[in-house]
C-alpha positions in Angstrom: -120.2 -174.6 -282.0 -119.8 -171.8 -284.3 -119.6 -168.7 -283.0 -122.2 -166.6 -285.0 -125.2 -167.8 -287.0 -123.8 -168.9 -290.6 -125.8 -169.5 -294.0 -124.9 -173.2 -293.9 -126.9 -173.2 -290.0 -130.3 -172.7 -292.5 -128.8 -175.1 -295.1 -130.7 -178.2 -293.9 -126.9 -180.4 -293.6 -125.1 -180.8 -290.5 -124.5 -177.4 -289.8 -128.2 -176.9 -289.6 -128.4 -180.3 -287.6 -125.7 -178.9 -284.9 -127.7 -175.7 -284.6 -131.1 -177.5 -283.8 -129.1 -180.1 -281.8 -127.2 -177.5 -279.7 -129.2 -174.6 -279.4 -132.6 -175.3 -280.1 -133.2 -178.8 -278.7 -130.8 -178.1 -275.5 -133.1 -174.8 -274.6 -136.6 -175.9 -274.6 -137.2 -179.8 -276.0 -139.5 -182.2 -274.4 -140.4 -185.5 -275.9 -142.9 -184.3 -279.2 -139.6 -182.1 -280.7 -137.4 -185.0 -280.0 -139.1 -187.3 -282.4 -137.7 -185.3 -285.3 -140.6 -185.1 -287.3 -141.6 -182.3 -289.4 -145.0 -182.2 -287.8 -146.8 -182.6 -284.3 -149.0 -185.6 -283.4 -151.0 -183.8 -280.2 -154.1 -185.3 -278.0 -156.9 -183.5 -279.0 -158.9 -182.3 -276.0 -161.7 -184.9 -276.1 -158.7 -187.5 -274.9 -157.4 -185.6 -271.7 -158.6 -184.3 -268.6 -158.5 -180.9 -267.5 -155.6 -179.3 -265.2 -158.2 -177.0 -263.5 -161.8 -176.9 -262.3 -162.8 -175.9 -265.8 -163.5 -178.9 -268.1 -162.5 -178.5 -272.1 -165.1 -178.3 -274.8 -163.4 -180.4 -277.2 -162.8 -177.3 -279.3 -159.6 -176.1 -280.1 -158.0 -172.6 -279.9 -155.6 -171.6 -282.9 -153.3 -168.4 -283.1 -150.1 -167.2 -284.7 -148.0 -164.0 -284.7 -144.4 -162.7 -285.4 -141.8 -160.5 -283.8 -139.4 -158.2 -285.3 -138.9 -155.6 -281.7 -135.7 -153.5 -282.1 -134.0 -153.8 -279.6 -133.8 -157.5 -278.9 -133.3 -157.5 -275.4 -134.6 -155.0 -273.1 -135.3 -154.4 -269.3 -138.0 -157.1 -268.5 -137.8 -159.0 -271.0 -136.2 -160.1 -274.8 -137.3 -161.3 -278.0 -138.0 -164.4 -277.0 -139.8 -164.0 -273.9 -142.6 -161.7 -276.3 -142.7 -164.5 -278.7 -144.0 -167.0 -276.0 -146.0 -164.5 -274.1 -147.5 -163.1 -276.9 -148.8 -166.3 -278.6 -149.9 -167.8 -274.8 -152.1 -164.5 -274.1 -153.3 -164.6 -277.7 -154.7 -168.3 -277.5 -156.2 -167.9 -274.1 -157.8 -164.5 -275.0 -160.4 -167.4 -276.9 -161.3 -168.8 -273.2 -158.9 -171.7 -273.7 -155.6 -173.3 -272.1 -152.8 -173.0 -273.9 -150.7 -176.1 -274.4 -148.6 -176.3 -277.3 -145.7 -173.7 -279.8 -144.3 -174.1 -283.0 -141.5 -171.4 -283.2 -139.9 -170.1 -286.5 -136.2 -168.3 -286.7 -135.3 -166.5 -289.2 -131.8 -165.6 -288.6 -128.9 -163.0 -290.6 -126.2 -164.7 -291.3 -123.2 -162.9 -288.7 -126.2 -163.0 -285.6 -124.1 -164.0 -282.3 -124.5 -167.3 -281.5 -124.2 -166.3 -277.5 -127.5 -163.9 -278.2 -129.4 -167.0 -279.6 -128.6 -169.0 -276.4 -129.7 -166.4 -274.3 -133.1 -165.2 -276.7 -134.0 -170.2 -276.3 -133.1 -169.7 -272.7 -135.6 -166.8 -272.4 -138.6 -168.6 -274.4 -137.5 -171.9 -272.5 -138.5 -170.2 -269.0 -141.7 -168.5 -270.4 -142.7 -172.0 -271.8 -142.4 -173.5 -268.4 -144.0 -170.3 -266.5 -146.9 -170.5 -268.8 -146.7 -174.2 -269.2 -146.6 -175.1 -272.9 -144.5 -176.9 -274.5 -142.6 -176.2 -277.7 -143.4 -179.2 -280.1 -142.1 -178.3 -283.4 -140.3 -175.8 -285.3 -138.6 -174.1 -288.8 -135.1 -172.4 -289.2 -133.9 -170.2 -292.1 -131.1 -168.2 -292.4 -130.5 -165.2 -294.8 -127.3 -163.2 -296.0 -125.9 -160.3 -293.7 -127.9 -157.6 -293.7 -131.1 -158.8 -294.7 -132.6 -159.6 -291.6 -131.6 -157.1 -289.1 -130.4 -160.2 -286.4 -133.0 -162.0 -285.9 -137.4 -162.3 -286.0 -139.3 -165.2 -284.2 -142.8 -166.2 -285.4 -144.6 -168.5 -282.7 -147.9 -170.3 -283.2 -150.2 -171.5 -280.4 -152.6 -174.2 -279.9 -155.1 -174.0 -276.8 -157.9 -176.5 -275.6 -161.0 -174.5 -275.2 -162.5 -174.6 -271.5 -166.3 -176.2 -271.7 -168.8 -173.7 -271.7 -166.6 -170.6 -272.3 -167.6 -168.4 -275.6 -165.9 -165.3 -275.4 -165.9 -162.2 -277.8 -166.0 -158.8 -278.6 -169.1 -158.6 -279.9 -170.5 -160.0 -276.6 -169.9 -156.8 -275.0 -173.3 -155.2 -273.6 -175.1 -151.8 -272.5 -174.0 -152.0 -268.4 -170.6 -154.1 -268.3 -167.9 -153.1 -266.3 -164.1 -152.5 -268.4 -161.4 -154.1 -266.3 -157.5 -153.8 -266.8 -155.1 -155.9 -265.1 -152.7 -153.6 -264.5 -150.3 -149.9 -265.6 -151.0 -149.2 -269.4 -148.0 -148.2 -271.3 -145.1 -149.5 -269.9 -143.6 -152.1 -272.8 -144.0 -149.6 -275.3 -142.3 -146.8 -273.5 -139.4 -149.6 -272.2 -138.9 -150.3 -275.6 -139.2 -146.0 -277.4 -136.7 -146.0 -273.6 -134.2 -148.2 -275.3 -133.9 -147.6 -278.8 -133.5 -144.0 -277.9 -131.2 -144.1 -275.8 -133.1 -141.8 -273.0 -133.1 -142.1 -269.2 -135.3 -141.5 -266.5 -135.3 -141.4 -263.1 -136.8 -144.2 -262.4 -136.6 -147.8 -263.6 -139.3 -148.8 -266.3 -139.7 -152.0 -267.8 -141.5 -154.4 -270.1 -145.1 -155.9 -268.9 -144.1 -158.8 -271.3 -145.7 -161.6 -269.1 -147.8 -165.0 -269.8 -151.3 -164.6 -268.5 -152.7 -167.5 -269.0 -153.1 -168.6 -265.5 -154.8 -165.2 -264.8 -157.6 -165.3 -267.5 -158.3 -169.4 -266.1 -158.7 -167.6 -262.9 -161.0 -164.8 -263.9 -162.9 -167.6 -265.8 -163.9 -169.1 -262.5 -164.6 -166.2 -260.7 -166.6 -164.8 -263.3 -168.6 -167.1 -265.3 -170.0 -164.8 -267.8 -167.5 -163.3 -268.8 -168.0 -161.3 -272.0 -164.0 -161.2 -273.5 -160.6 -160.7 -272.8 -158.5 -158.5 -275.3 -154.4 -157.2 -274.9 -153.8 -154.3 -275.7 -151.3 -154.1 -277.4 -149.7 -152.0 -281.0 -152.5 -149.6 -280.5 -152.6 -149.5 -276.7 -156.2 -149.0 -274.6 -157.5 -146.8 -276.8 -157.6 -148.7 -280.1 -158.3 -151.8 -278.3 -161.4 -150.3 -276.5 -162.5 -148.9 -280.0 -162.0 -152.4 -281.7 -165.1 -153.9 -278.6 -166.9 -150.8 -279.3 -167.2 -151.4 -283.0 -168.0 -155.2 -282.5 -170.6 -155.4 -279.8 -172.1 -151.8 -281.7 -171.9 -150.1 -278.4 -170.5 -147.2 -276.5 -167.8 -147.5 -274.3 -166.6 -145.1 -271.5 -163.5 -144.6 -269.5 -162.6 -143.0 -266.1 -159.2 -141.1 -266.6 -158.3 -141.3 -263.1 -159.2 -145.3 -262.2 -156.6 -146.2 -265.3 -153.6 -147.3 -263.5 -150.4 -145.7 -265.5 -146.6 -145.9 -263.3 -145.7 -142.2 -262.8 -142.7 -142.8 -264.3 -144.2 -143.7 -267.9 -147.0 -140.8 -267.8 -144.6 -138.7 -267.5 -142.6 -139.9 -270.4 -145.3 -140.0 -272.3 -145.9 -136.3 -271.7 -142.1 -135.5 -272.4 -142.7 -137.4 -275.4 -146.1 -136.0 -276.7 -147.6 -139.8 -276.7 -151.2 -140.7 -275.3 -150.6 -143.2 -272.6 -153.9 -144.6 -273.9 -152.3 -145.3 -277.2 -148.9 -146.5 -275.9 -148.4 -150.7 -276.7 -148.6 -153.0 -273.4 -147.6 -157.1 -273.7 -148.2 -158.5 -270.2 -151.8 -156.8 -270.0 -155.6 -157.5 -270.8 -158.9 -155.8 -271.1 -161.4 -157.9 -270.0 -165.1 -157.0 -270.1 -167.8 -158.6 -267.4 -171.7 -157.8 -266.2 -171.6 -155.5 -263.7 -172.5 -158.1 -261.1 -169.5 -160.1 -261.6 -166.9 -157.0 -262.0 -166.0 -157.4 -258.7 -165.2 -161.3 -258.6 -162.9 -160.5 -261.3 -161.2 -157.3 -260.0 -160.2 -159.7 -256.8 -159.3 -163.2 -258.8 -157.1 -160.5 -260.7 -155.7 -159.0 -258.1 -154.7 -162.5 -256.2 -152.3 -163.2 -259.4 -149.2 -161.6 -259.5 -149.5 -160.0 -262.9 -152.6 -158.9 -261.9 -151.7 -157.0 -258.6 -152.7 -152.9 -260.4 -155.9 -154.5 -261.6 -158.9 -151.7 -262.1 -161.9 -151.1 -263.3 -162.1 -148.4 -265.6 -165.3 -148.2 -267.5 -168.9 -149.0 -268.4 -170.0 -150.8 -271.5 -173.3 -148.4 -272.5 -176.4 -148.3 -275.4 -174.8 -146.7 -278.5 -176.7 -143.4 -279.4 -179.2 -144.7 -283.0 -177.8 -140.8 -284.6 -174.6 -142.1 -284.9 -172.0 -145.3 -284.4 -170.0 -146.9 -281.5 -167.9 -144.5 -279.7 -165.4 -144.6 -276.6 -165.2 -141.9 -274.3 -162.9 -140.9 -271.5 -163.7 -139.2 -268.4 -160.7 -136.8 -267.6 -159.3 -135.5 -264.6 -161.2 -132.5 -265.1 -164.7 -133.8 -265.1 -165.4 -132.7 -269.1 -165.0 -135.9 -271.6 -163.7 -136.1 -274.9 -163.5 -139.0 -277.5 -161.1 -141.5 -277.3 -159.5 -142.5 -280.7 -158.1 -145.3 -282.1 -154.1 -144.7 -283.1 -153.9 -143.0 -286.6 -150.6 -144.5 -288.1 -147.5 -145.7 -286.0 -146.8 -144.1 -283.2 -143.5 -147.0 -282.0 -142.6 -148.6 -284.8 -142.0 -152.4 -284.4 -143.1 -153.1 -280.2 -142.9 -156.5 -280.7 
């Protein structure tokens, strides 16, 4: 096997053949990617019982997204592990199971081969953690220097559990706001490590499939109103986007957001907002009030939900104006809570 990636690896010949054969196919294939194919036959959810107590609807959940994060690898996480997370949290944001990837490379020409192995090996263990399974794929190649190493784009497909409509626009005057855990810490891993700058203590990427957490809040709290990452953007746009879809107001408690010490104080070496600082193994979810606390503990049982809090109140939008979000600070006074203007970390996943 060739050493680096090479033009001819995208050419569609042999060398493209060994490259799917040896690195692709040996990292993460099951029986559907075998077959060769250039598309995925797949049971559609009608056919196949549920895993879990929550029966499918016979709907489907679709989503796609690409990755371009400079650095590639990074404390918690690479590349590849975002790419599967990303997608997984994406489709079961919709209230569904995820159960199936396509996965696109596009690779510079000169890209070590060794990093490749690693970034499959990565995606291959976040497949099986989440369990889905990588059915097909797409490889291209282009010359050295046009493609800065490598970028992944994964696609998802989810069965949608029975009964389960989730949405922003569900959100309603006297829900509860719930995190599952510290805000900021992919994005400041990642501002860490292209910056070369050290702290004291370790911080790392949330980058984590969750799921297995959502399925669990599902059960513990039926009426759930949505889930949401938080991700380019942070709390603070993410809150804004529910805001502006359910047409209400939404406000926060400074002090029940749980933020690591370690990245608040970054943040404030850094100038950034914690609230506005990228997370990947996160989600806002939004509940009635009466089930907030069913879903704080089924959070908390996870392990990627161990810092789970709830933060805010979902409230009646004021008729003089539109949907605001507010936070609560320290020092008892509150003050709007924006949306990010611009970029504030360029390229977090």
């Amino acid at each position: 096997m060739d050493d680096t990636v090479l033009l001819g690896h995208g050419s569609g010949g042999t060398m493209m053949k060994r490259i799917i054969d040896e690195v692709f196919f040996e990292a993460y294939a099951g029986a559907n990617l075998l077959r060769g194919n250039d598309a995925a036959v797949l049971p559609s959810p009608g056919s196949v019982a549920s895993t879990g107590s929550l029966g499918y609807s016979g709907s489907l959940s679709f989503s796609t997204d690409s990755f371009v994060v400079d650095p590639h690898f990074f404390p918690g996480g690479d590349i590849g592990r975002l790419a599967v997370c990303g997608t997984v949290n994406d489709v079961a944001t919709a209230g569904a199971e995820p159960k199936y990837l396509s996965c696109g490379f596009i690779l510079e020409e000169g890209f070590p081969m060794d990093d490749l192995r690693r970034i499959c090996a990565s995606m291959a263990e976040a497949a099986r953690e989440a369990g889905v399974e990588i059915v097909t794929g797409d490889t291209k190649v282009v010359n050295r220097g046009h493609g800065d190493g490598i970028y992944i784009n994964t696609s998802g497909v989810g069965y949608a559990y029975a009964g389960c409509d989730l949405g922003g626009e569900k959100c309603a005057p006297g829900d509860k706001v719930l995190v599952t855990g510290t805000m900021g810490d992919h994005g400041i891993t990642i501002m860490s490590c292209r910056e070369s700058l050290s702290f004291a203590a370790d911080i790392e990427s949330d980058a984590a499939p969750l799921n297995h957490l959502i399925a669990e809040v599902l059960e513990a709290a039926p009426n759930t109103r949505c889930f949401r990452d938080p991700t380019r953007g942070g709390l603070a746009s993410t809150l804004n986007e529910l805001a502006a879809q359910s047409g209400t107001d939404i406000t926060v408690d400074e002090e029940a957001v749980p933020v690591k010490s370690a990245v608040l104080g970054a943040c404030e070496m850094l100038g950034y907002d914690v609230f506005q600082v990228a997370n990947e193994g996160k989600m806002v979810c939004v509940v009635p009030a009466d089930q907030a606390d069913a879903a704080l503990a089924a959070m908390r049982a996870n392990e990627y939900g161990r810092d789970a809090a709830i933060v805010g109140d979902v409230a009646a939008m004021q008729p003089d104006r539109g949907p605001k979000v507010f936070l609560r600070t320290a020092f008892g006074s509150t003050r709007i809570l924006d949306m990010l203007v611009g970029e504030q970390l360029p390229r977090i996943c």
